[in-house]
N, C-alpha and C positions, 0 to 999 in steps of 0.2 A: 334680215335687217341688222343684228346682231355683228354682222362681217364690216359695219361702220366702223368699229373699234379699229379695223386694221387699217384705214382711211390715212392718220397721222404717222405709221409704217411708211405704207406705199408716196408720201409725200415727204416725207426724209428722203428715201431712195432715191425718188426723180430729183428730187434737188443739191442732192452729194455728185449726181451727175455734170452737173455743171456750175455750184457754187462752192465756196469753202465751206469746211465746216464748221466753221466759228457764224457764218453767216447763216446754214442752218437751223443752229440752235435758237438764233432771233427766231427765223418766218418762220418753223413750224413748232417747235418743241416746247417755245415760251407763251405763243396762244395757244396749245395745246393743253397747260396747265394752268394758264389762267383764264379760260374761257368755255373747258370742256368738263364734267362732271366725274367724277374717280370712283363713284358707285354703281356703276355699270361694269360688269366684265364679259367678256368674249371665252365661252370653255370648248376647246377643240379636246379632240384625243388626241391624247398622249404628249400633251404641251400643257403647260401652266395657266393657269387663266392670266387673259391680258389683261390689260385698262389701256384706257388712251394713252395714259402718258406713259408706258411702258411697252407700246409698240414705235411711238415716235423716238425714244432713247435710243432704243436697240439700235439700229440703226448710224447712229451718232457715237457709238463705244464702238461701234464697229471700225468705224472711220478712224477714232483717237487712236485704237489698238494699232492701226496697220500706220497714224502717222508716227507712234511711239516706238513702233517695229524697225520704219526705215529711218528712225533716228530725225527725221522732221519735226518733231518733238520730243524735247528734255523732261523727262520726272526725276525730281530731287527727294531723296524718302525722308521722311518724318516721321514723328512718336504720335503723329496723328493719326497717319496710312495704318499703323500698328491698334492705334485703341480701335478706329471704325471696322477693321479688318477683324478683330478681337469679338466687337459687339454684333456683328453680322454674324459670325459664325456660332454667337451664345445665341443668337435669337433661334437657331436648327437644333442648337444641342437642347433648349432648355422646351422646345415643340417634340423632337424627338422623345425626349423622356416621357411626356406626358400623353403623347397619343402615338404616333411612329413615325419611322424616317421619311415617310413619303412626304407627310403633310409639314415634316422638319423641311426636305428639300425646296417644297414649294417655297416655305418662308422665307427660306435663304433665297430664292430667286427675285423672290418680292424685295426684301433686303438689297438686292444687287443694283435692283435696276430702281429702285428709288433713293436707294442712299450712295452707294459705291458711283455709281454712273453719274450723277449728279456734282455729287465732290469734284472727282474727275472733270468735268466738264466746267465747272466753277475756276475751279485750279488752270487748267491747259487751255481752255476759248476766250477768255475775258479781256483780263490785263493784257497779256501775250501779244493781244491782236489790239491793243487799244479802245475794248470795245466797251469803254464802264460807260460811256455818256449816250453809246447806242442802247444798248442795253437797257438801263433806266430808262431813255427815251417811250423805248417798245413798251415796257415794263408798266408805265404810268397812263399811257395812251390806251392799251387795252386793259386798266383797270378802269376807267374813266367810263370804257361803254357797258361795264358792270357794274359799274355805279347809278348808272342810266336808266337800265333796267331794275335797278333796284326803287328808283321813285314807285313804280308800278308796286313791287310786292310790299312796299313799306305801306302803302295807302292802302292796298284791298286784301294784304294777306297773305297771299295768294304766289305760292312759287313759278316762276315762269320755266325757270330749268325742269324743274319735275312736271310739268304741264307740258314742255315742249318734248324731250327723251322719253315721256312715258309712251308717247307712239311708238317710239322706235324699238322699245325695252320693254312690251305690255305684260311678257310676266315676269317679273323684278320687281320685288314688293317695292316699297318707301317707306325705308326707314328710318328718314329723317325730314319728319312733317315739318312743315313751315308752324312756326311758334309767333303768340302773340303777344304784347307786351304793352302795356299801358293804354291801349286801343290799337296800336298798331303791329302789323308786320314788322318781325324782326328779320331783315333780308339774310340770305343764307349765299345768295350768288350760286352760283357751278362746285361753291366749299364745303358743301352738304353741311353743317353748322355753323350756327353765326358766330361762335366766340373764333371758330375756324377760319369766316370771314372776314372779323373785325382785324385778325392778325396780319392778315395778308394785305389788309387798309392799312394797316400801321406800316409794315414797309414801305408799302406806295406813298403814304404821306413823307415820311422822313427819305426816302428817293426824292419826292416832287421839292422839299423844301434844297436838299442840295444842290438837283437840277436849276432851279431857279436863283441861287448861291451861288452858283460855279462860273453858269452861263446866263449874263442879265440882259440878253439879248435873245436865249430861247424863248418861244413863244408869244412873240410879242406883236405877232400878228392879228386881225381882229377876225372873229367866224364873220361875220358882213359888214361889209363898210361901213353901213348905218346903226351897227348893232354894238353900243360899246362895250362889248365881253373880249376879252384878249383870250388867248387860247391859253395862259399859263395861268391864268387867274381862274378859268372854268376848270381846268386840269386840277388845281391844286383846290378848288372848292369840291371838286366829285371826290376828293382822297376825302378830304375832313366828313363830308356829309354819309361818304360810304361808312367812313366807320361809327359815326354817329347812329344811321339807323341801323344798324346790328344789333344796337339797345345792349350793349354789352361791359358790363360795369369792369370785370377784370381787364381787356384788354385794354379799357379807356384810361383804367389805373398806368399801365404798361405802356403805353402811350405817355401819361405825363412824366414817368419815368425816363423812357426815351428821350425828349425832348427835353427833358432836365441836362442829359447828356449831352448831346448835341448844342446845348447853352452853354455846357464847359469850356467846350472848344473854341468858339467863339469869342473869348475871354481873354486878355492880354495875359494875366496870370492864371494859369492853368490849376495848378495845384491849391492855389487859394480858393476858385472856384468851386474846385471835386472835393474840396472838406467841408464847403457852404451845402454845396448839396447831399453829400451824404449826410453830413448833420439836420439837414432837414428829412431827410426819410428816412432818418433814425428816429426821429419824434413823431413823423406822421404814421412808421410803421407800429411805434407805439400806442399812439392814439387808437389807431384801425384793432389793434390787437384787442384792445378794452373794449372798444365798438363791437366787434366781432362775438367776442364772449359770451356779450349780454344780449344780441342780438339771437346768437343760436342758442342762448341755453337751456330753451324749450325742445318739449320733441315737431318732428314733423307735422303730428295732428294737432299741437296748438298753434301750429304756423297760423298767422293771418295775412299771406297774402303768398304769391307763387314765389313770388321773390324769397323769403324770409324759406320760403320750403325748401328751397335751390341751397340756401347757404347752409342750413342744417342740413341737407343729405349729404354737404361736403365734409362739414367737420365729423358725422356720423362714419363717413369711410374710412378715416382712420382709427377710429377704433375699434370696426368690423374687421378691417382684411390687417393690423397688424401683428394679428394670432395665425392669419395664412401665411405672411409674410415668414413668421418664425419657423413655422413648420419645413420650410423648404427656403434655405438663408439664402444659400448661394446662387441657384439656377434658377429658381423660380417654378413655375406652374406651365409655363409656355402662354400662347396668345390666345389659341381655339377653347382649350376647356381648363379653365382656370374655374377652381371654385367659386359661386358666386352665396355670398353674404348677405343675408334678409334681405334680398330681392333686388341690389344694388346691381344690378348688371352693369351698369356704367362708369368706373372707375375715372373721375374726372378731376382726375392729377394726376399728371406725367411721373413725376418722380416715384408717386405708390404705382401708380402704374406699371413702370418700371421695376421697381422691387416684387412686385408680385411677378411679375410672367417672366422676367431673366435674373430674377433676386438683385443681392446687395451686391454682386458682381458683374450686372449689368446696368446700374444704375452707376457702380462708383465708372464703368468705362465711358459712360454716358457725361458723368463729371469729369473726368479725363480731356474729353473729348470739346469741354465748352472750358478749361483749364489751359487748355493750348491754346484756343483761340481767341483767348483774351492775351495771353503770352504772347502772339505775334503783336495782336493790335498794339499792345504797350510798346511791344519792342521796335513796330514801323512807325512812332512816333518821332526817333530817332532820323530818321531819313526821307517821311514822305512831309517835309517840311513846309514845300507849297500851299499857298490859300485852298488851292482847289484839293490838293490832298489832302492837306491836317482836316478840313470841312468833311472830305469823303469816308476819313479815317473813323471821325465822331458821328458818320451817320452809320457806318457799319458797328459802330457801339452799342448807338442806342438801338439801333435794333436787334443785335442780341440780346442787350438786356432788357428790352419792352418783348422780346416773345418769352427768356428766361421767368421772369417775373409772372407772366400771363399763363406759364403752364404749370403755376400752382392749380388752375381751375378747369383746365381743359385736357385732354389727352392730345400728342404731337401727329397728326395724323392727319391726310389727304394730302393736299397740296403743299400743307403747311411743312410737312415731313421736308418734302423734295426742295423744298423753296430752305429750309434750314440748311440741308448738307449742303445744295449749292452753294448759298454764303459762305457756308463754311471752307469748299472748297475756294471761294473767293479770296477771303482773309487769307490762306496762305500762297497765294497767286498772286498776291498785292507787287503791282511796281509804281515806281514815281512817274509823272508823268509831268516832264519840265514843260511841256509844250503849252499844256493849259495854264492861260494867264487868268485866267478869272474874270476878264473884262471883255472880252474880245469875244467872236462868233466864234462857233464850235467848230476845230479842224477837222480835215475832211478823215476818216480812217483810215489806215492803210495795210489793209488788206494786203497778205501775202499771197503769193500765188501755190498756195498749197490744195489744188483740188484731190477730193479723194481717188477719182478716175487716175491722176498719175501717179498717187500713190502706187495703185494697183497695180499701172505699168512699171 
């Protein structure tokens, strides 16, 4: 049952047969990450274990290699390609150290094929092919019927993913229970954690609000004649409600972050704006900081409530692992056996995260790395001048900076990983797009005739 995993493989393959590969990446690769669960793996000998969404890539870098081969696609290098290429290969040196090279190589394969390929594919299938408004489309559509599903686990509890794949996976423990939260299910979706879920809502809402900004004619069709729900209105209600019942206070924070952004842009005066709002999350992060203080300055056992437990085990992490962190500055501990600290096995912040398993030189390439990509976006202000671009420019803002913000609380991991470096590879893929007027229906794509079968030939 286990040979499922290779399912999103073998339907790449059939579909590079006769489709492009930018149109691949929509039908299989992008429900394959957003609708299939990354805590299952496939272990053959003498191959790495798979996941779903690392058999459906494979296949897809395959394709890019051989269009980047025959010069069918341009890659222009970057100080980008340098830090991510940098940070992949600290994530083997800094696993190698700590247990051996095998378990370093695996890493770096993991690394490959969720960040490298991703980028890649962000970069060279998107823009290129004109595919931001298909893209979003698929994007927001199959978050909607995860949101769907999510009314059920918000009301009884009760995971549907891990209820459904435990047939298929029955010895695979779970180890990531569905969690309760004020009476309710906190949904998790196929993102094995809600704050992991709430993030991937936060894209999909700032997608659905551009979508619906771009093109005022998307969706505007009704599910039944008799039935007054427009499809952009249920669409963009399943974002907001998805991330709502996550129950997830950091990413909601990062969120009105986000959307603080996205207000920028919409602003006649741009830079009068971005002072109004940094000044105000200069006082609110103020406020929260004094909030926070006093709120954790207990320990764990006088917490009164799960909540207050939550925010003290966080401020407690940094000052259990910043004595590991000294012990080993630069490389880290690696990811598999890293010391773990009064019983904290779950380092839930990226950036300690980060300094503990690849140190302070895989964290600053990690800074590097979201340092660029505000670097282009600034710098494509200058040229992607259009409504529909300046609008697409400040939804790729805020949502680096509602997931930046949201992984002080969380670790960067499942979907959320692959779903970052693709953006990432996005922002520097960006082209203008004079065609979209912002009032008008969505033009048709236009696909090149680049199948990978003639590649081959």
């Amino acid at each position: 049952m286990k040979l499922v995993i290779l399912l999103p493989g073998l339907l790449a393959c059939l579909a590079l047969a006769r489709r492009t590969v930018p149109q691949v990446l929509l039908d299989v690769y992008l429900p394959t990450i957003l609708l299939l669960p990354m805590y299952f793996d496939l272990r053959l000998k003498h191959l790495p274990p798979l996941l779903f969404s690392e058999t459906a890539i494979l296949p897809i870098g395959i394709a890019m290699a051989a269009l980047l081969a025959s010069r069918r696609l341009e890659w222009q290098w970057s100080l980008t390609d340098i830090w991510i290429a940098l940070f992949v290969l600290l994530v083997g040196i800094s696993e190698s150290r700590q247990t051996n090279t095998h378990t370093g190589g695996l890493d770096i394969f993991s690394e490959l094929t969720g960040a490298v390929l991703p980028y890649m594919a962000g970069r060279l299938l998107i823009e290129p092919y004109r595919l931001r408004a298909a893209f979003i489309r698929r994007f927001v559509v199959l978050l909607s019927f995860v949101a769907a599903v999510g009314l059920y686990e918000f009301k009884s509890g009760r995971s549907v993913t891990q209820a459904l794949w435990k047939h298929v996976f029955p010895d695979e423990p779970i180890i990531w229970p569905q969690q309760m939260r004020w009476g309710f299910g906190r949904i998790a979706g196929p993102y094995a954690q809600s704050i992991l879920c709430a993030m991937v809502f936060l894209i999909g809402l700032l997608f659905c609000m551009w979508l619906r900004r771009a093109y005022p004619q998307w969706g505007t069709r009704r599910f039944f004649a008799y039935v007054p729900l427009r499809i952009r209105t249920a669409i963009f209600a399943a974002m907001i409600a998805g991330l709502l019942m996550t129950q997830s206070r950091g990413p909601w924070l990062g969120a009105i972050l986000a959307i603080a952004i996205v207000w920028v842009g919409r602003q006649r005066d741009i830079r009068r704006a971005a002072w109004k709002v940094t000044a105000a999350a200069v006082v609110l992060l103020a406020m929260s900081w004094g909030y926070a203080n006093r709120y954790t300055s207990g320990t764990i056992a006088q917490a009164k409530n799960l909540e207050q437990q939550d925010a003290i085990y966080r401020r407690e992490l940094l000052k259990n692992y910043i004595p590991i962190v000294k012990e080993r500055p630069l490389i880290g501990w690696g990811i598999t056996d890293y010391p773990v600290m009064h019983n904290q096995f779950s380092i839930d912040n990226e950036y300690l995260l980060l300094a503990v398993t690849q140190g302070l030189i895989g964290l600053a390439l990690f800074v590097l790395i979201n340092v660029e990509n505000w670097r282009r976006m600034l710098r494509a202000m200058r040229w992607m001048t259009g409504p529909a671009d300046r609008a697409f420019l400040f939804c790729l803002m805020g949502i680096m900076g509602g997931i930046l913000a949201t992984l002080a609380t969380v670790y960067l991991g499942m979907q959320v990983f692959y779903l970052f470096f693709l953006l990432t590879g996005w922002i520097h893929g960006l082209q203008p797009t004079d065609s979209v007027s912002g009032s008008g229906p969505e033009p048709a794509l236009p696909y090149q005739p680049q199948r990978f079968r003639r590649v081959l030939a």
